[in-house]
LUMLO-43229 format. One record per residue (C-alpha): residue in three letters; x, y, z. Coordinates in Angstrom, 3 decimals. Layout:
N
{resn->ALA u->X v->Y w->Z}
...
This chain:
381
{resn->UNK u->90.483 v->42.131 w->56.011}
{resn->UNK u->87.708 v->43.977 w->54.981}
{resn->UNK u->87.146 v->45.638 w->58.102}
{resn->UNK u->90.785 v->47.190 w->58.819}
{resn->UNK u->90.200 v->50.270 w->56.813}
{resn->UNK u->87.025 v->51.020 w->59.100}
{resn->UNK u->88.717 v->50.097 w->61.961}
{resn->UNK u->91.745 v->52.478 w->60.866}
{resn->UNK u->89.249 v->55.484 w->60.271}
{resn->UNK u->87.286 v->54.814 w->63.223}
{resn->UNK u->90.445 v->55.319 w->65.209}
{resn->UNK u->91.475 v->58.297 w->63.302}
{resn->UNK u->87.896 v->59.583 w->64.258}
{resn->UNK u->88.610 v->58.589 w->67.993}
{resn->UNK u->91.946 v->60.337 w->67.742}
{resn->UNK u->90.532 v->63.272 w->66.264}
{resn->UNK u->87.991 v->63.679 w->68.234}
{resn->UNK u->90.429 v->63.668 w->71.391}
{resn->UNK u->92.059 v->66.357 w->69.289}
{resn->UNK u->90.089 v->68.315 w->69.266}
{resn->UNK u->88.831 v->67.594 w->73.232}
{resn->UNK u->91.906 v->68.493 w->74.333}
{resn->UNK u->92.281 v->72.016 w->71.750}
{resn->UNK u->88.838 v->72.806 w->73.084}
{resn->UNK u->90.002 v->72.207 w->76.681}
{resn->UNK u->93.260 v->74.127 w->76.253}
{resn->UNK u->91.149 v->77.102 w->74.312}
{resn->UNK u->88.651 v->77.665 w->77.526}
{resn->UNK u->91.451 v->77.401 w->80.068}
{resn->UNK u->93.284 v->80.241 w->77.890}
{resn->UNK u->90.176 v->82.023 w->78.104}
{resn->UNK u->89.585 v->81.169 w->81.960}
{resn->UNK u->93.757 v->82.762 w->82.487}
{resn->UNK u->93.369 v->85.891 w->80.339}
{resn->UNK u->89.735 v->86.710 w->82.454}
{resn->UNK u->91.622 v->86.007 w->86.170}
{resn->UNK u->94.911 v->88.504 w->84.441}
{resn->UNK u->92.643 v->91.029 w->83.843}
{resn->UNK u->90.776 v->91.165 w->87.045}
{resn->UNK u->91.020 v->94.971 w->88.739}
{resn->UNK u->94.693 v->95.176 w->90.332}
{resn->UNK u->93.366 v->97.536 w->92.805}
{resn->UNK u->90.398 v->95.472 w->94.133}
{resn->UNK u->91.482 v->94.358 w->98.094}
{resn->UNK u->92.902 v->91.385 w->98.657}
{resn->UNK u->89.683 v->89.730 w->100.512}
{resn->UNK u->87.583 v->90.296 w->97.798}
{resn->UNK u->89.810 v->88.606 w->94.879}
{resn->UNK u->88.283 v->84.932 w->96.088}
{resn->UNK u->85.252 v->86.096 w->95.206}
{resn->UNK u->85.941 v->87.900 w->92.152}
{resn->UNK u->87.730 v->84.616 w->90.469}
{resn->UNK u->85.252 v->82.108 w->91.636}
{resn->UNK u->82.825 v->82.416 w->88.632}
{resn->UNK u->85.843 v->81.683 w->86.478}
{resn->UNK u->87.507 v->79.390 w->88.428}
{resn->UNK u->83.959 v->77.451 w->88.152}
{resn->UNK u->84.515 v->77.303 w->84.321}
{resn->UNK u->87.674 v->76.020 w->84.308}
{resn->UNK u->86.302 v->72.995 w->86.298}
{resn->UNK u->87.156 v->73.983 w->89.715}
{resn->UNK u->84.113 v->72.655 w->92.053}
{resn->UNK u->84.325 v->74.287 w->95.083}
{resn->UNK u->87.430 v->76.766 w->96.824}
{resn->UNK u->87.244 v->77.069 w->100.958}
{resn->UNK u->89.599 v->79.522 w->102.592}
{resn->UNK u->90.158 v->80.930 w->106.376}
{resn->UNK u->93.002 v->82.816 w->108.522}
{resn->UNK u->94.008 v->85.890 w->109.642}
{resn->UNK u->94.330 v->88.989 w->107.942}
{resn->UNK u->96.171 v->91.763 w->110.227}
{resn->UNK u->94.918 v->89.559 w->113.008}
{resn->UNK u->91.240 v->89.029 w->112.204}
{resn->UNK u->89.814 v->85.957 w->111.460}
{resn->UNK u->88.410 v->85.949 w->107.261}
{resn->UNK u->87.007 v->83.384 w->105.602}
{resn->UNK u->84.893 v->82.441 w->102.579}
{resn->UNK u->83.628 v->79.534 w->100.805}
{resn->UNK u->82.177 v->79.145 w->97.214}
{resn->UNK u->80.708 v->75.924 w->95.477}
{resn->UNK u->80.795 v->72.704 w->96.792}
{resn->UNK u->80.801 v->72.266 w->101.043}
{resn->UNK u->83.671 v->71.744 w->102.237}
{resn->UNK u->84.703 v->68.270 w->102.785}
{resn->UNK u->87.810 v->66.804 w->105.152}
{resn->UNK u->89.521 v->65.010 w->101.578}
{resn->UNK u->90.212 v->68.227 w->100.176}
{resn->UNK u->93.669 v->69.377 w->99.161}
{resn->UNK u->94.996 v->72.256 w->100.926}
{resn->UNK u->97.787 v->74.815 w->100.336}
{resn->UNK u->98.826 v->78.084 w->102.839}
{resn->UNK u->99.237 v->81.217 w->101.938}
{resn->UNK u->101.524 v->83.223 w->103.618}
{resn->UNK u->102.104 v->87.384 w->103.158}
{resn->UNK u->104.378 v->87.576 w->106.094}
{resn->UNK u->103.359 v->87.095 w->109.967}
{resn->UNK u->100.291 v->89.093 w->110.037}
{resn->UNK u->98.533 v->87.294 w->107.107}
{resn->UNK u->98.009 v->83.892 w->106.432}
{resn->UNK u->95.424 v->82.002 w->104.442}
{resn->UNK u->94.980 v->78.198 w->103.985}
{resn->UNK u->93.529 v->77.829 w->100.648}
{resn->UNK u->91.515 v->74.510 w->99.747}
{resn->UNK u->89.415 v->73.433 w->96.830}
{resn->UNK u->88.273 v->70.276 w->94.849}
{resn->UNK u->87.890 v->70.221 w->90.793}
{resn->UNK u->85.416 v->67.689 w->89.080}
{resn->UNK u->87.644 v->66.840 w->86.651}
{resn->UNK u->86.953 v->63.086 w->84.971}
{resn->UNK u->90.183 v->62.747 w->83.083}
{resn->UNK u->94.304 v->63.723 w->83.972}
{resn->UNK u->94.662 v->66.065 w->81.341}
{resn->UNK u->91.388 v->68.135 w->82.516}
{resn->UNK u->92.454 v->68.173 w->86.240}
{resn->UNK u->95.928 v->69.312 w->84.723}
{resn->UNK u->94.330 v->72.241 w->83.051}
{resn->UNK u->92.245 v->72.729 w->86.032}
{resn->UNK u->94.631 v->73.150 w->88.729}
{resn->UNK u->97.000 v->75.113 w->86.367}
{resn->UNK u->94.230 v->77.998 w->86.348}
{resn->UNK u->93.853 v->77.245 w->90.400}
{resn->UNK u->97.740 v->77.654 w->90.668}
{resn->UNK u->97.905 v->81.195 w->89.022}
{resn->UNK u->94.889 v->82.170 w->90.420}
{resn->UNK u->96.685 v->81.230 w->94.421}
{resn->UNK u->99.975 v->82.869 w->92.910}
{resn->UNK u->98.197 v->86.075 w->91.858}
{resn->UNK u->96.220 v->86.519 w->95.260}
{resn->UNK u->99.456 v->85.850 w->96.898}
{resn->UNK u->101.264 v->88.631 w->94.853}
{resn->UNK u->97.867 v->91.198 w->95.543}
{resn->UNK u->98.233 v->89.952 w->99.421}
{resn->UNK u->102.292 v->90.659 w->99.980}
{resn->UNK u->101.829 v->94.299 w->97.774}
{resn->UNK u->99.261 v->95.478 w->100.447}
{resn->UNK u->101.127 v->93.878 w->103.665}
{resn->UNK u->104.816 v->96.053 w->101.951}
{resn->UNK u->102.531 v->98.734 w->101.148}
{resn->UNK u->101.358 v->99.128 w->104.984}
{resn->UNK u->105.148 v->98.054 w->106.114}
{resn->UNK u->106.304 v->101.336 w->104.008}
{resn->UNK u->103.308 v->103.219 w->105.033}
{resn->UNK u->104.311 v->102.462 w->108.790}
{resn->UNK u->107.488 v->102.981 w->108.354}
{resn->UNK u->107.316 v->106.335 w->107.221}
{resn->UNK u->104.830 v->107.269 w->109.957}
{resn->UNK u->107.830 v->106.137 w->112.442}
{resn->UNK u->110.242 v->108.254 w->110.655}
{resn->UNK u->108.291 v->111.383 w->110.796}
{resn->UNK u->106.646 v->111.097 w->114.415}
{resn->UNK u->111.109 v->110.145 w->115.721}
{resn->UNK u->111.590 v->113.387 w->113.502}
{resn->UNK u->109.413 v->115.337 w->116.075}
{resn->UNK u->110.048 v->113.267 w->118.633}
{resn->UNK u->113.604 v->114.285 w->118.778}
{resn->UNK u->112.147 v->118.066 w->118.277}
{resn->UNK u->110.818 v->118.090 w->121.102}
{resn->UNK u->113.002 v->116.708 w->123.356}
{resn->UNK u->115.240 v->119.517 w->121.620}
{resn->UNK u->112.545 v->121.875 w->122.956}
{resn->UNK u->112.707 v->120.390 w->126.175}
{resn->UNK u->116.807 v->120.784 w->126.284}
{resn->UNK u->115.887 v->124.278 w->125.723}
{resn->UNK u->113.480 v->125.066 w->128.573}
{resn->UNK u->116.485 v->123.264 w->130.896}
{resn->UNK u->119.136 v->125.094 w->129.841}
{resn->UNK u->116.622 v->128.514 w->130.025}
{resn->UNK u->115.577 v->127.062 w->134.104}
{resn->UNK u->119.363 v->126.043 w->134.810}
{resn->UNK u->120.117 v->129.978 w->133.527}
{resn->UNK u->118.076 v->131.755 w->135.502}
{resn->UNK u->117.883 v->129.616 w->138.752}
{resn->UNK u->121.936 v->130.181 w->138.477}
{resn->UNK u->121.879 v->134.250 w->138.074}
{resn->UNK u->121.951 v->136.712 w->140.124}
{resn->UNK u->119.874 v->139.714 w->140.543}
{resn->UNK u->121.539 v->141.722 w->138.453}
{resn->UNK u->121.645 v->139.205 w->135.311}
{resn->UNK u->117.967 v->138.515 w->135.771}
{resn->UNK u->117.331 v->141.745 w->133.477}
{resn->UNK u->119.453 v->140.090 w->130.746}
{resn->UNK u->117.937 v->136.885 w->130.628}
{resn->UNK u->114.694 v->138.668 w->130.704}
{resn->UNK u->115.715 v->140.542 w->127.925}
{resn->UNK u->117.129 v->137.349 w->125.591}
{resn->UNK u->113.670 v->135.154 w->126.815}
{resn->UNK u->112.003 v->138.586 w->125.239}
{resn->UNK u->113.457 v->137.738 w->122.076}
{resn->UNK u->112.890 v->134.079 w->121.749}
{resn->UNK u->109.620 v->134.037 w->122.599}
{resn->UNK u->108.330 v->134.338 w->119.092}
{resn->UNK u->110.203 v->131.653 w->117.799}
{resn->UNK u->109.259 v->129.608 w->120.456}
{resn->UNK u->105.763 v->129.984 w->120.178}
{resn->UNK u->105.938 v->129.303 w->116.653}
{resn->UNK u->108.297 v->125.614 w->117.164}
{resn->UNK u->105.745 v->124.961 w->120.058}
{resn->UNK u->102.692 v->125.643 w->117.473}
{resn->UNK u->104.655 v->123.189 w->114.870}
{resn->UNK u->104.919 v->120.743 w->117.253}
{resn->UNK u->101.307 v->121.057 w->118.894}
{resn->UNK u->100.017 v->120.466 w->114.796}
{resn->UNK u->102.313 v->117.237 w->114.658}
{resn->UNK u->100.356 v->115.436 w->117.601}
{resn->UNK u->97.226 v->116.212 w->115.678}
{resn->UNK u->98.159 v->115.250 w->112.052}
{resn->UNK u->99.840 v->111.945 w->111.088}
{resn->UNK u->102.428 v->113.297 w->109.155}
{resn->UNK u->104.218 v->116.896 w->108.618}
{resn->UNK u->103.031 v->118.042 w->105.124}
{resn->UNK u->104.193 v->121.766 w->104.678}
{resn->UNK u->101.247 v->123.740 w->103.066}
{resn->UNK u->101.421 v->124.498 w->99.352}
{resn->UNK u->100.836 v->128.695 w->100.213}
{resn->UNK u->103.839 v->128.976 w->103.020}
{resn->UNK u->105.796 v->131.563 w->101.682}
{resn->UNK u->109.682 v->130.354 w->101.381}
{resn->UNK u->111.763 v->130.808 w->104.132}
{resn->UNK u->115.709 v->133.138 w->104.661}
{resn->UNK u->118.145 v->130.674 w->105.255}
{resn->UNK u->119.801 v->133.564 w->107.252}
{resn->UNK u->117.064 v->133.636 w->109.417}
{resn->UNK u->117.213 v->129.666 w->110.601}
{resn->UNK u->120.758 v->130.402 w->111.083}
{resn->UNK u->120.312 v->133.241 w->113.518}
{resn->UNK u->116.688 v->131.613 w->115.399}
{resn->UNK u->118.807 v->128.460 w->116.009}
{resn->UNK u->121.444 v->130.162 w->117.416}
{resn->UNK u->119.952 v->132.332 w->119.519}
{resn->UNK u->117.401 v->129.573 w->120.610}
{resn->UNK u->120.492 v->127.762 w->121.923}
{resn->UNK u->121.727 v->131.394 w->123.435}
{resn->UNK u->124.797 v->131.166 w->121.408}
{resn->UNK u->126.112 v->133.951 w->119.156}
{resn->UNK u->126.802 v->133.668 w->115.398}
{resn->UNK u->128.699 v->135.574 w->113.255}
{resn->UNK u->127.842 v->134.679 w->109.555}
{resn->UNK u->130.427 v->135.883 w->106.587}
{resn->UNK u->128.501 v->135.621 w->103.519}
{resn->UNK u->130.738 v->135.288 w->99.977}
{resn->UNK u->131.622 v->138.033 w->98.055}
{resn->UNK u->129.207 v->137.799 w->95.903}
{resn->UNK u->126.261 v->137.450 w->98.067}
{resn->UNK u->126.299 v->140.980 w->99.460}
{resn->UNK u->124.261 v->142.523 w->96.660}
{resn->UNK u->121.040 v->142.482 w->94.584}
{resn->UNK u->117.828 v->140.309 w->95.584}
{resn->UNK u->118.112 v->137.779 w->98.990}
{resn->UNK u->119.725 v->134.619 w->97.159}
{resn->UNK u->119.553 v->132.614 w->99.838}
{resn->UNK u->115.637 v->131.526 w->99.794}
{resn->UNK u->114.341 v->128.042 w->100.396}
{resn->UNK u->111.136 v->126.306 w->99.578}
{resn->UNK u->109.181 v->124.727 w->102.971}
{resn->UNK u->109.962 v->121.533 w->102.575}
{resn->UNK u->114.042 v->122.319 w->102.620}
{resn->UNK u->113.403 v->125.222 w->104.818}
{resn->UNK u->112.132 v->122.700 w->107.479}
{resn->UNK u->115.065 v->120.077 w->107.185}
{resn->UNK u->117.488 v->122.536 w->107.838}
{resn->UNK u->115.775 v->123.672 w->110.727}
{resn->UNK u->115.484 v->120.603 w->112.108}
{resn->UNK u->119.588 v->120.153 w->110.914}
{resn->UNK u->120.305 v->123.318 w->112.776}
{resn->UNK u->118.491 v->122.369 w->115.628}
{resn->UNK u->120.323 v->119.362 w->116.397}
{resn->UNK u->123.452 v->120.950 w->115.710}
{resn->UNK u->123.232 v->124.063 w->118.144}
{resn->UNK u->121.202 v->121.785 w->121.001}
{resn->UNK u->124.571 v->119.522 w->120.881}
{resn->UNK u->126.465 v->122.597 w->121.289}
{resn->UNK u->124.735 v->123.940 w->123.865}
{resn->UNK u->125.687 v->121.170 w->126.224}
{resn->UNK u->128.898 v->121.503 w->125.781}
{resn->UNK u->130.579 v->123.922 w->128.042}
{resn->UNK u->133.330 v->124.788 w->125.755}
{resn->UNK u->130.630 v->126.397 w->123.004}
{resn->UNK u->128.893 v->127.794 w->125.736}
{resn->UNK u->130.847 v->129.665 w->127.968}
{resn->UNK u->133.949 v->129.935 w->125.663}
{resn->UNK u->133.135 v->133.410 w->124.734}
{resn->UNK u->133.500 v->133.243 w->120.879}
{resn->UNK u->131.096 v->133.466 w->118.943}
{resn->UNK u->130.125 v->130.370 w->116.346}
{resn->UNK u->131.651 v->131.197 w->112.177}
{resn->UNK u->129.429 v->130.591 w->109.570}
{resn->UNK u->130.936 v->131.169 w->105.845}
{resn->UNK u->128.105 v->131.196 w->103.562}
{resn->UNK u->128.079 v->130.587 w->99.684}
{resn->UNK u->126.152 v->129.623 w->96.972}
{resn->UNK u->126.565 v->126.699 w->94.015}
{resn->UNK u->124.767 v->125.076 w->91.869}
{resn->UNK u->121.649 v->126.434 w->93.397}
{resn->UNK u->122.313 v->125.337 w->96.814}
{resn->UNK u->123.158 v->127.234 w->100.212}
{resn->UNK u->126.737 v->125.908 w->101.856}
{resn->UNK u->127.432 v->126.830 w->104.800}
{resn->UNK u->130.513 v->126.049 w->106.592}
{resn->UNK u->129.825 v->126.758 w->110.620}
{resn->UNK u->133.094 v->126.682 w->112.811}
{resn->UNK u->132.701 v->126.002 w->116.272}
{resn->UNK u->135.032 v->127.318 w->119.060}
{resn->UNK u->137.354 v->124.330 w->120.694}
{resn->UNK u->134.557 v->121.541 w->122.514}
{resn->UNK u->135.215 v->120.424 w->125.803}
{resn->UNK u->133.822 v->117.291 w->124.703}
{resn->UNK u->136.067 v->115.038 w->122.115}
{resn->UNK u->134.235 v->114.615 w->118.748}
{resn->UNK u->133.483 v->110.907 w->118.667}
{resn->UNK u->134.410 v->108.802 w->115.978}
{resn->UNK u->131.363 v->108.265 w->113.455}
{resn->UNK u->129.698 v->111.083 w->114.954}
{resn->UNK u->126.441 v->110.211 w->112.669}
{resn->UNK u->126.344 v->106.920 w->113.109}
{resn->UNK u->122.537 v->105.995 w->114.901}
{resn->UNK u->122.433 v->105.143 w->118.733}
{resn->UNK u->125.558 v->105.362 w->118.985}
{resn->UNK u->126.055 v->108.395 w->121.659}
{resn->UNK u->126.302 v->107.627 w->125.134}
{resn->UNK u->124.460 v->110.750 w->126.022}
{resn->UNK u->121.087 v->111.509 w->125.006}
{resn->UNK u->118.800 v->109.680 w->122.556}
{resn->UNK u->122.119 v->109.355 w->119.946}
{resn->UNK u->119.686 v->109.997 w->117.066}
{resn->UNK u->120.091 v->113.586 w->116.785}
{resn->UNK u->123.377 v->113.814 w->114.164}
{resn->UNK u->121.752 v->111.140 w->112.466}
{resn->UNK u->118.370 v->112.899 w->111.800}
{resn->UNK u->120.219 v->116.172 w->111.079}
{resn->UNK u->122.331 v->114.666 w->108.309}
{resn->UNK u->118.962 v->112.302 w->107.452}
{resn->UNK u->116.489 v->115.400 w->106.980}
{resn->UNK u->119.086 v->117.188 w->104.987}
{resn->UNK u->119.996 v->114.480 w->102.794}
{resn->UNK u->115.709 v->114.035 w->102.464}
{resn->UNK u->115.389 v->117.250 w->100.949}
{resn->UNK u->118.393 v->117.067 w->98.182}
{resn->UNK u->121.186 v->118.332 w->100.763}
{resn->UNK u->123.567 v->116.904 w->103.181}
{resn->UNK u->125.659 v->117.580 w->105.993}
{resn->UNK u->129.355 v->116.410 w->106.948}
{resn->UNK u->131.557 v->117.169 w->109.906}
{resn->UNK u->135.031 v->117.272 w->110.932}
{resn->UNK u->137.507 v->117.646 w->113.741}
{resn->UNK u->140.170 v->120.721 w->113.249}
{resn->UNK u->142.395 v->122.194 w->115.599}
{resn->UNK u->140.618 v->124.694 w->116.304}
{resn->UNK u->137.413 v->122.966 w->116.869}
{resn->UNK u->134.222 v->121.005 w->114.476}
{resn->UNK u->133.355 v->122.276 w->111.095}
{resn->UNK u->130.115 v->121.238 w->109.878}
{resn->UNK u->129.383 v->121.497 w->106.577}
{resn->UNK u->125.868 v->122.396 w->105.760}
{resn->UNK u->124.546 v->122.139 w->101.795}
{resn->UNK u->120.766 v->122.559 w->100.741}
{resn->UNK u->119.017 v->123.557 w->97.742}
{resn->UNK u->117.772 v->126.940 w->97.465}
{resn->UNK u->114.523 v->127.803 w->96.178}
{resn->UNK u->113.876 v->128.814 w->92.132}
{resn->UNK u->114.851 v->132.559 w->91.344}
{resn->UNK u->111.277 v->133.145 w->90.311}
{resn->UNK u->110.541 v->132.455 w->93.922}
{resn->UNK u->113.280 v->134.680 w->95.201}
{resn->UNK u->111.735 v->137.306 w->93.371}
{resn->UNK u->108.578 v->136.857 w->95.020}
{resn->UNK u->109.693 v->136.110 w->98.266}
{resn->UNK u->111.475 v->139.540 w->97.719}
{resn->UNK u->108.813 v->141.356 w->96.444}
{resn->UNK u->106.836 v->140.173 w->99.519}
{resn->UNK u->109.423 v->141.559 w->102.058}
{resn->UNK u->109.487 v->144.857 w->100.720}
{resn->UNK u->105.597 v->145.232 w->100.716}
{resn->UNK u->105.961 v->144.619 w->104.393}
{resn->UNK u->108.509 v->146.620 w->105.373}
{resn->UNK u->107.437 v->149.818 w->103.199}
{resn->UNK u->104.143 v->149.603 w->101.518}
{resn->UNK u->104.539 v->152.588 w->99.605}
{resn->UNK u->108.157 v->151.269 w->98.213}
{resn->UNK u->106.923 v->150.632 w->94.728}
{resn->UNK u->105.487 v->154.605 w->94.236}
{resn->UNK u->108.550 v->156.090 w->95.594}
């Protein structure tokens, strides 16, 4: 009997001890966590094995083993112990271009310390999992927008290449004494074709279309009458009664300058095959106003001999030609804060046209910088 109350505190002791095992374990694998969390987030993928192993090594983690493919090249990397066949295993997978198989082995003695082990293994596999699928949607979106911008100019130059038909089907068609006039009108577009063909030439050489920060803004008159008389059909353009007087409101920035372009573009090239906008002898409305900052522009179009399709806008959906051209007109607009709309009237399509319009400290300077041109000695008169 004498010997219970030993026994008793030797097994309090015992328990205690274990106690504080366990705290101790539980303390170092907090530790081991927090270090792997705060790890650089912007470190590459490949080299996050290699970053974690030291701590990985602390939390009782004896060796990690890892190969596959990584935008299809072979990566692999091995830390600790040599790998050895009984070793468990576990894939990684960031979508079909990456894939790792991850393996390891602890030297853990007891449950509760492989348990504590593998739970700093299992965030450490969940976090390089999470680095490798940001970088893989990273490059998707990267890639992505690369496609979007090089089927922008894409389409802009098969626009271009409409153009230089039409010009060859006019003048192989003409007679002598309309050679003079055709002459004439190719006079007049040659500047704006040299400039499209310049944009375009810079688009094969760059991977994407960044306007420079120094291009002074843009009329939105001007795009109105170039893409008309690119397509060699006339315009008449009624601006609102109160747009008649004081500085040019209707100024816009490059970036919105450039998606109505391309928006115009696709508009007049579709109206140039038709023979009804062509040859109909009336010239193309355009009501012009301003609200809310932004340019609307209402263009009527004379009766098409073509029927307007249903859903007009709707992506390969045209039976003639690359059916992306709507879509990219109303997708460029829509890019730079505007939109476009369309509708079949009696009396032919209306498209609606809206984009913003530049600041009215830049209409000022835009201003300022037209009148410099045209007179230099304007501001001493």
């Amino acid at each position: 009997m004498n010997s219970l109350p030993w026994m008793l505190v030797t097994l309090g002791l015992v328990l205690l001890l274990a106690a504080w095992a366990v705290w101790h374990r539980g303390q170092r694998m907090r530790r081991c966590l927090a270090e792997l969390l705060a790890l650089p987030a912007d470190m590459h993928p490949l080299r996050w094995p290699e970053r974690a192993w030291p701590i990985l090594e602390r939390s009782g983690i004896a060796g990690i083993a890892w190969e596959g493919l990584w935008f299809g090249d072979a990566v692999r990397g091995q830390w600790g112990q040599p790998l050895a066949a009984h070793w468990p295993r576990q894939t990684l997978s960031a979508g079909p271009d990456c894939q790792i198989e991850l393996r390891w082995a602890d030297v853990a003695r007891t449950d509760e310390a492989r348990v504590l082990a593998l739970a700093v293994l299992d965030v450490f596999a969940q976090t390089w999992l999470s680095r490798m699928r940001e970088r893989t949607q990273a490059v998707a979106v990267a890639l992505a927008q690369r496609a979007q911008v090089q089927l922008y100019w894409q389409h802009d130059m098969r626009n271009l290449a409409q153009w230089v038909g039409l010009l060859a089907e006019e003048f192989g068609a003409a007679t002598p004494e309309q050679l003079p006039r055709l002459a004439q009108r190719l006079q007049r577009q040659a500047p704006l074709l040299q400039a499209r063909a310049h944009k375009l030439l810079a688009a094969t050489e760059a991977p994407t279309q960044v306007p420079a920060e120094d291009e002074p803004p843009v009329q939105a008159l001007d795009l109105l009458h170039n893409a008309a008389e690119l397509a060699g059909l006339a315009i008449a353009i009624d601006m609102g009664p109160d747009e008649g007087s004081g500085l040019p409101p209707l100024v816009l920035e490059s970036a919105q300058a450039l998606a109505l372009e391309r928006a115009l573009d696709n508009i007049f090239s579709n109206l140039a095959r038709d023979s009804g906008a062509r040859l109909g002898g009336v010239p193309l409305r355009c009501e012009c106003t301003v609200y809310e900052g932004a340019l609307q522009a209402r263009l009527h179009t004379p009766r098409l001999a073509t029927p307007w399709p249903r859903r007009a806008f709707e992506p390969l959906k045209s039976p003639t030609g690359s059916g992306m051209g709507l879509y990219q007109a109303r997708r460029s607009l829509r890019d730079a804060g505007g939109d476009l709309q369309a509708s079949e009237e009696a009396q032919g399509v209306v498209f609606v046209l809206r984009v913003p319009l530049a600041s009215s400290e830049c209409a000022v300077a835009q201003a300022s910088r037209n009148l410099t041109v045209a007179d230099p000695h304007a501001s001493a008169q």
